[in-house]
C-alpha positions, 0 to 999 in steps of 0.5 A: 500500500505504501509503495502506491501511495508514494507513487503518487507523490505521497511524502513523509507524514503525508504518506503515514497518514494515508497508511494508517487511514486506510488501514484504520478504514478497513480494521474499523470497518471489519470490527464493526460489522462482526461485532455490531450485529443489531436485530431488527427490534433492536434498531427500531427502538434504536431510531425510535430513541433517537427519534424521541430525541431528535432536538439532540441528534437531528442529523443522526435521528434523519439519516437512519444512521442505525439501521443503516447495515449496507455494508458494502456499499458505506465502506466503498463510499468511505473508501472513496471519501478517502482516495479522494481526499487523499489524491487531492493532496497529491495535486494530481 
């Protein structure tokens, strides 16, 4: 992974730092879909929790942050989230 990453210009700090998002992207990624395992009764009285207090967490309570479980596709997201951030450092 490294050696990719510096063949795109990446540097020193730079570098260790897209090393270790991309390696935390993944493991946190992994832990948490082996280990965050809700039934369904669980994340709706999750939403409805975070429904009932909206006012305190509206981004979270609107976004079905909870019974959000597309794997897949949020961590391809996260990933290009981060390549991209991380090309845009690479001024290429």
């Amino acid at each position: 992974m490294q050696s990719g990453l510096a063949r795109a210009g990446l540097t020193d700090k730079r570098l260790n730092a897209a090393t270790w998002a991309l390696y935390n992207h993944v493991m946190g990624a992994t832990a948490t879909q082996s280990s965050l395992q809700l039934s369904a009764e669980e994340a709706r009285l999750g939403q409805e929790y975070l429904e009932s207090r909206r006012d305190r967490y509206p981004t979270v309570a609107a976004n079905n942050y909870i019974s959000d479980v597309d794997w897949d596709t949020s961590f391809t997201v996260g990933l290009e989230l981060l390549l991209d951030g991380i090309e845009a450092q690479t001024g290429s």
